[in-house]
C-alpha positions in Angstrom: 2.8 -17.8 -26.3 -0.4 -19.5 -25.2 -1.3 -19.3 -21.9 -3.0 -22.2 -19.9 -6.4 -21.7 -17.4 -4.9 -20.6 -14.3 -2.2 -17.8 -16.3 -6.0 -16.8 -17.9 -7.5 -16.6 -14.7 -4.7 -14.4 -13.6 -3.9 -12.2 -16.3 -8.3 -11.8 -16.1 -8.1 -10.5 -12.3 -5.1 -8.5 -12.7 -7.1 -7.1 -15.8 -10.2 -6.1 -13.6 -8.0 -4.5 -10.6 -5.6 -2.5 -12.8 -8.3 0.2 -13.9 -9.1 0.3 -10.1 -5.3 1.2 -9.2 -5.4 5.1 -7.7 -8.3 5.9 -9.3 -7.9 9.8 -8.0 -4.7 9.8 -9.9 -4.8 10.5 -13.8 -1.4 9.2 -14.3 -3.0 5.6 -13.8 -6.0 5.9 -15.9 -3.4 6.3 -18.5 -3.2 3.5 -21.4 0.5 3.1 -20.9 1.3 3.1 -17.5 -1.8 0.7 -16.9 -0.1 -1.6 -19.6 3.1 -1.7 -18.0 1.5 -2.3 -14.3 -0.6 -5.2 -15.6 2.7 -6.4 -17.1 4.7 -6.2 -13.9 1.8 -7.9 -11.9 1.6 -11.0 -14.5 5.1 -11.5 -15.2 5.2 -11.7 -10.8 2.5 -13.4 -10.4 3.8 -16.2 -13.0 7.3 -16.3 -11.4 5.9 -17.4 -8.0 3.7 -20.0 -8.6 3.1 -20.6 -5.1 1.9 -17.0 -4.1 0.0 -16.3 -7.9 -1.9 -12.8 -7.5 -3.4 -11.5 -4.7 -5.6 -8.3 -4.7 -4.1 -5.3 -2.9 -0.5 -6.4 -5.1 -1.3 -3.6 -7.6 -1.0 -1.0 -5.0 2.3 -2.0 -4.1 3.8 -1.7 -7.4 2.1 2.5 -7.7 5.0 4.1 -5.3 7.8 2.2 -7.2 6.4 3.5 -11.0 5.8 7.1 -9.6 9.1 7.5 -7.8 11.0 6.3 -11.1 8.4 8.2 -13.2 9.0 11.5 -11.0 13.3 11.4 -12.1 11.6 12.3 -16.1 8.7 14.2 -14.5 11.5 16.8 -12.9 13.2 17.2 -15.9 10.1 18.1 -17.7 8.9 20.8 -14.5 6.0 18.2 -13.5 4.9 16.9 -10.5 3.4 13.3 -10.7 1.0 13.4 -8.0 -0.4 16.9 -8.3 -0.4 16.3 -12.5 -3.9 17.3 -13.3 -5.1 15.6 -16.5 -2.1 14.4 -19.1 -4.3 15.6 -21.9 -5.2 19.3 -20.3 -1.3 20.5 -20.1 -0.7 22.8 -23.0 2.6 21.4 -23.8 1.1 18.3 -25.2 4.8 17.5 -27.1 6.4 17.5 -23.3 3.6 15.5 -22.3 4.3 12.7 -24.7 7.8 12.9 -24.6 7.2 12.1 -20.8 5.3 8.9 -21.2 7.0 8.1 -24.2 7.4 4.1 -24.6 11.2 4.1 -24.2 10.6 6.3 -20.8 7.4 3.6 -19.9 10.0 0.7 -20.2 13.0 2.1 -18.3 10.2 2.7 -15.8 8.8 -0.5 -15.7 11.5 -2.7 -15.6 12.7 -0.4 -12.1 9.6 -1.0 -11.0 9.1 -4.5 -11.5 12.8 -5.4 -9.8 12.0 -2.9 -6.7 8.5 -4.6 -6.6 10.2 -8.0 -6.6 12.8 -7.3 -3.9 9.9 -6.0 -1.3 8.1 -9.1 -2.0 10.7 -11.3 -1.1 10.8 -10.8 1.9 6.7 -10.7 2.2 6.3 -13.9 0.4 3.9 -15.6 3.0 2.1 -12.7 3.2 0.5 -13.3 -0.2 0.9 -17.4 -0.2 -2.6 -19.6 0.1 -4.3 -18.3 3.1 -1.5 -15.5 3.7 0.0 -16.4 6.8 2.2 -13.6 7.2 -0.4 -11.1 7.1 -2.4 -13.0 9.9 0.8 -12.9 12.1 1.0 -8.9 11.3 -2.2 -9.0 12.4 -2.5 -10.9 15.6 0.4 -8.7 16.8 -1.3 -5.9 16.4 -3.9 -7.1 18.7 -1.7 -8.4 21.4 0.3 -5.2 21.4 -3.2 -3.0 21.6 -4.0 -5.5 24.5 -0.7 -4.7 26.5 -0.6 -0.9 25.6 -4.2 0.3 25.6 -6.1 -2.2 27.0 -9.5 0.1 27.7 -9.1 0.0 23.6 -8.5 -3.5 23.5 -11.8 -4.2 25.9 -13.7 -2.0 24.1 -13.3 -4.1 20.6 -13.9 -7.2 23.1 -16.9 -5.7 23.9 -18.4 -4.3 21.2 -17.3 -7.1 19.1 -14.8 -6.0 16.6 -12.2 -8.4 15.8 -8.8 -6.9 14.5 -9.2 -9.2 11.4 -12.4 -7.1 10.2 -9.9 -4.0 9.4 -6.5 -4.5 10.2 -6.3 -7.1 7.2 -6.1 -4.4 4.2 -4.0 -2.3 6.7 -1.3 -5.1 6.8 -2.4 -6.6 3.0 -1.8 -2.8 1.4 0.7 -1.7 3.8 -1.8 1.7 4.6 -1.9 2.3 0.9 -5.3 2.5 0.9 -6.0 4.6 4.0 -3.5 7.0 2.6 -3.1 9.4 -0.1 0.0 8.0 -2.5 2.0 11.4 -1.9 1.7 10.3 2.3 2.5 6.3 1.7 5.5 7.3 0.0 7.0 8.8 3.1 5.6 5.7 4.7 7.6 3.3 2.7 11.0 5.8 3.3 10.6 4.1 6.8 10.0 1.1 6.1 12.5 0.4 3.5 15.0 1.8 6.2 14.8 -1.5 8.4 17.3 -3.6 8.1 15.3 -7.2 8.1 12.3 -8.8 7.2 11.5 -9.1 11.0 12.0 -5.2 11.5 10.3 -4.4 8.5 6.7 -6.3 9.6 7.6 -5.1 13.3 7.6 -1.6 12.5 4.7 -1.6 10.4 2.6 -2.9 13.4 3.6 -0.7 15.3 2.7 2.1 12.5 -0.6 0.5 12.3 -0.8 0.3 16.5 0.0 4.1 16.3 -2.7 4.5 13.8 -5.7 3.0 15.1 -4.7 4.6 18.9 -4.9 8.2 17.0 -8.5 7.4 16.3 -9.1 6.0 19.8 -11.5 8.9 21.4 -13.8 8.3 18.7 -13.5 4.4 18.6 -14.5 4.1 22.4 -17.6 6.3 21.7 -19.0 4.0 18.9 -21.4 0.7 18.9 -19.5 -2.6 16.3 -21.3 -1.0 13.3 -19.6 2.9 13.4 -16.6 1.4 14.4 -17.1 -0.7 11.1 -18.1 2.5 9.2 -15.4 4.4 11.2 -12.3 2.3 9.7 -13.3 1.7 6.7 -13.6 5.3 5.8 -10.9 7.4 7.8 -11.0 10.8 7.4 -7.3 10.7 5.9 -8.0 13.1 3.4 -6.6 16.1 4.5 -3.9 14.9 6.1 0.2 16.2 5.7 3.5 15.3 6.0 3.1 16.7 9.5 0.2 13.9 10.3 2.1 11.1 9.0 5.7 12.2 10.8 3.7 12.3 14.1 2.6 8.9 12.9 5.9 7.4 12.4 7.2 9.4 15.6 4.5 7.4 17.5 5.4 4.2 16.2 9.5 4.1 16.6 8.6 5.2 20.1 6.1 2.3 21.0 8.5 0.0 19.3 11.9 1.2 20.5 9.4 0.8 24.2 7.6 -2.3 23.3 9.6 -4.2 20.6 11.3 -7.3 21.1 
């Protein structure tokens, strides 16, 4: 079917971020499950006209494919996110039997429904100018100003605005701060509110909870570390025990805080 300018513009950028997608995880540099992410993102992106594709939406679709890829990963004795490279495992008939097209499909179209049901209820978030995600965002900062405000004046201050970093922390729901084995755990508690309300609540207060853990550092820095600082948190050695005191933090400021 041909497809006019805009579905060509789409399907283009969706084409350009899908190689891009985890790049530290071999399971996405892989042909198939690349082809069935760009799939999901087009087919979305084509349904909702008034939203269309947004960069950051391919990370949202990677905990959905792995969780549904893991159920055939178990049965085959491998773990998804610790998989070293497809093409080193010496069972090479396993291998392919995992990512075999019948498996892909099942996977995709589990994926593509979850996807669709989170976004639903995130809509504005990804409409023209993404309203929602601003809103996430301006919480944040009037909840920092009412519970650490020497943080708070210290952004003032320096300069920061909460806009500069807290966008991709609301756009890719901490995906990208976080390894994929970590945001999984993330989205447990998310999914476990009830509303859309609850849902964007508790994520700001997640994200309140995250930026106060890197506070002693933040109120030594000038605008540009700060800058430097949260665009590159040192994440990467962080556990499940790092992200449960993370979530621990943030029901307790919003069970405190919360309307």
């Amino acid at each position: 079917m041909e497809k006019n300018a805009e579905e060509e513009t789409i399907l283009h950028q969706i084409r350009i971020d899908v190689p891009r997608t985890s790049p530290d995880l071999p399971l996405f540099q892989n042909e198939r499950i690349q082809k069935a992410l760009e799939r999901i993102l087009y087919i979305w992106s084509i349904q909702h006209p008034g939203c269309g594709y947004v960069q950051g939406l391919n990370d949202l679709v990677t905990p959905f494919i792995v969780v549904f890829l893991s159920d055939y990963a178990a049965a085959a004795r491998y773990d998804i996110l610790n998989i070293g490279s497809f093409e080193e495992k010496e069972d090479i008939q396993e291998t392919t039997l995992l990512l075999d097209e019948d498996i892909i499909n099942k996977v995709e179209a589990d994926a593509f429904w979850c996807f669709s049901l989170l976004l639903d209820h995130l809509q504005d978030h990804y409409t023209r100018s993404q309203p929602g995600i601003h809103r996430m965002v301006n919480q944040l900062e009037v909840i920092m100003e009412r519970i650490d405000p020497k943080l708070y004046e210290h952004t003032k201050k320096t300069q920061l605005l909460f806009i500069q970093f807290a966008f991709r922390w609301m756009n890719c729901l901490l995906m990208r701060e976080l390894s994929l084995k970590l945001s999984l755990r993330l989205f447990d508690a998310l999914f476990a509110e009830a509303s859309t309300v609850d849902f964007e609540q508790l994520h700001v207060f997640i994200c309140v909870a995250f930026l106060r853990t890197w506070r002693n550092q933040l109120l030594k820095f000038d605008f540009a570390d700060m800058v430097m600082f949260l665009q590159h948190l040192p994440t990467q050695h962080w556990t499940y025990h790092e992200i449960d005191m993370l979530l621990q933090q943030a029901f307790l400021l919003k069970s405190t805080f919360g309307k």
